[in-house]
N, C-alpha and C positions, 0 to 999 in steps of 0.2 A: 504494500500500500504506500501512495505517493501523496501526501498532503499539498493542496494548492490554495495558496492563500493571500490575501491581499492584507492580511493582519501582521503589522511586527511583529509583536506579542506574541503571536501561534507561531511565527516564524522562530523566536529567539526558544521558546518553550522546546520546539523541536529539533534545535540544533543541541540545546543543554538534556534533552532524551537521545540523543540518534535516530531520531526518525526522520525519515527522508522527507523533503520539504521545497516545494518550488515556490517562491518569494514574488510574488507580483506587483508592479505598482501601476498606476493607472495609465501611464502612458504607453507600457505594454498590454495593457486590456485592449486601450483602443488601436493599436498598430494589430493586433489580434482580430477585431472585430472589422476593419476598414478592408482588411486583407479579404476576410469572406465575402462582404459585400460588395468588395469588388469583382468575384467572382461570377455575381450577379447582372453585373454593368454588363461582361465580356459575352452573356449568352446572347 
């Protein structure tokens, strides 16, 4: 299991457990989300 999160806190929680942990901030949400919806443009 892979934790994906946009929380510090959950992020710092799981680095001081070793659980595995992808650290998001909002400006890779939205380079995430422009990416799909451009997918949409190109049909």
């Amino acid at each position: 299991m892979i934790v994906v999160t946009e929380d510090v806190e959950i992020g710092n929680a799981c680095k001081e457990n070793d659980i595995r942990c992808v650290l998001l901030d909002s400006e890779t949400i939205f380079r995430i989300i422009l990416e799909e919806l451009t997918q949409y443009k190109e049909r």
